[in-house]
N, C-alpha and C positions, 0 to 999 in steps of 0.2 A: 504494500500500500504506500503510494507517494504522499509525502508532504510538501507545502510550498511555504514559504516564507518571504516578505514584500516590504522593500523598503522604501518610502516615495520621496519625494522633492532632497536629493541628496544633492547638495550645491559644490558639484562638480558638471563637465561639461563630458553627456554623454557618449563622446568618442574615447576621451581619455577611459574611461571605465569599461569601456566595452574590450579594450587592448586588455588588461588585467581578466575580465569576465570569460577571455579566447582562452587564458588559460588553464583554465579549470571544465571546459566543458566537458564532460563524457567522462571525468577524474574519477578515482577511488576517494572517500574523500577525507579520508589519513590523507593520502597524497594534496592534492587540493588542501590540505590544512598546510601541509609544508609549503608547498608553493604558493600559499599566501605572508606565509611570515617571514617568507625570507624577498618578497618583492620589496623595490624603493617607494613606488609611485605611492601618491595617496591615496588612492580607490581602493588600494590590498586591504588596509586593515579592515574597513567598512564592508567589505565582501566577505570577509572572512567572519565577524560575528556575523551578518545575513546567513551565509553557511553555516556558523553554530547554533543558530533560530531554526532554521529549517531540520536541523537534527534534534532540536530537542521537541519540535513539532512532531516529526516521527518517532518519537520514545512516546510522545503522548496517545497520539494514536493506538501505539503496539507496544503496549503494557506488558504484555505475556512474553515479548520476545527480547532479548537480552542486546543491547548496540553492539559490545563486543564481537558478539558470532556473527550477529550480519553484518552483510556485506554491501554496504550505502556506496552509492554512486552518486555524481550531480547529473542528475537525469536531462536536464534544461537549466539556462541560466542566460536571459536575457537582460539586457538594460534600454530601457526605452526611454525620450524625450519627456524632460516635463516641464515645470512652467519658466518662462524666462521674465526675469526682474532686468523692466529696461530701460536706461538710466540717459544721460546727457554730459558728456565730456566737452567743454569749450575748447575752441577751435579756432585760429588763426580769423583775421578779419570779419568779426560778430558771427563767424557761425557756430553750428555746435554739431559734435559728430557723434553716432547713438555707440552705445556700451551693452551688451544683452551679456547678460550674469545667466548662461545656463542653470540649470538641474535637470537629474534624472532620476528613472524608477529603473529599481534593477527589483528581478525577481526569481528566488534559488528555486527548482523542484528539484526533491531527493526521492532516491527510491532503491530498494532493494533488489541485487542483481539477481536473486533466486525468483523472483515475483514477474518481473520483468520475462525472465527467460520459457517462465509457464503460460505467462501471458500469447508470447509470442509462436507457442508449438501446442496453444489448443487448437484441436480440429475446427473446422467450423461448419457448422451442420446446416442444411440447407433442406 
């Protein structure tokens, strides 16, 4: 059973965050935990609690089953545009040149590769 975890209006500019979010897609995510704490940029650390939300949203869900033994992947992990704060920089000879302060939504799905793999070789009956 996947969980998702959703972080909105992070005031960074959605391209930066998405280079960090490439690296972790499809990850183990032991691994994806590494490779977020050992990146520079600033998007890692913020992805990386969003990844530890999303894991404890799936212990929530799956009570009965121990994080240990399973085997959690990032199933998805996108970052989408969100609102821009937009501002006015003065500019040479009375004008003014505009300033857009991105943010974005980035959003973890986790999911367990034994679940996923049953999912994917049931029959389908017709």
């Amino acid at each position: 059973m996947e969980a998702v975890a959703k972080l909105n209006n992070f005031p960074t500019s959605p391209r930066k965050a998405r280079l960090v979010a490439d690296l972790i897609r499809g990850k183990k995510v032991s691994h994806a935990l590494g490779i977020l704490s050992s990146q520079p940029q600033a998007a890692a650390p913020v992805l990386k609690k969003v990844l530890l939300s999303a894991v404890a949203n799936w212990q929530n869900k799956n009570e009965d089953l121990k994080i240990e033994e399973a085997d959690l992947i990032v199933k998805t992990i996108f970052v989408d545009g969100g609102r821009m704060l937009k501002r006015l920089r003065p500019a040479p000879q009375g004008r003014a040149y505009r300033v857009r302060k991105r943010s974005n939504h980035v959003t973890v799905v986790v999911d367990n590769v034994v679940a996923e793999v049953v999912s994917e070789s049931a029959p389908i009956s017709e």
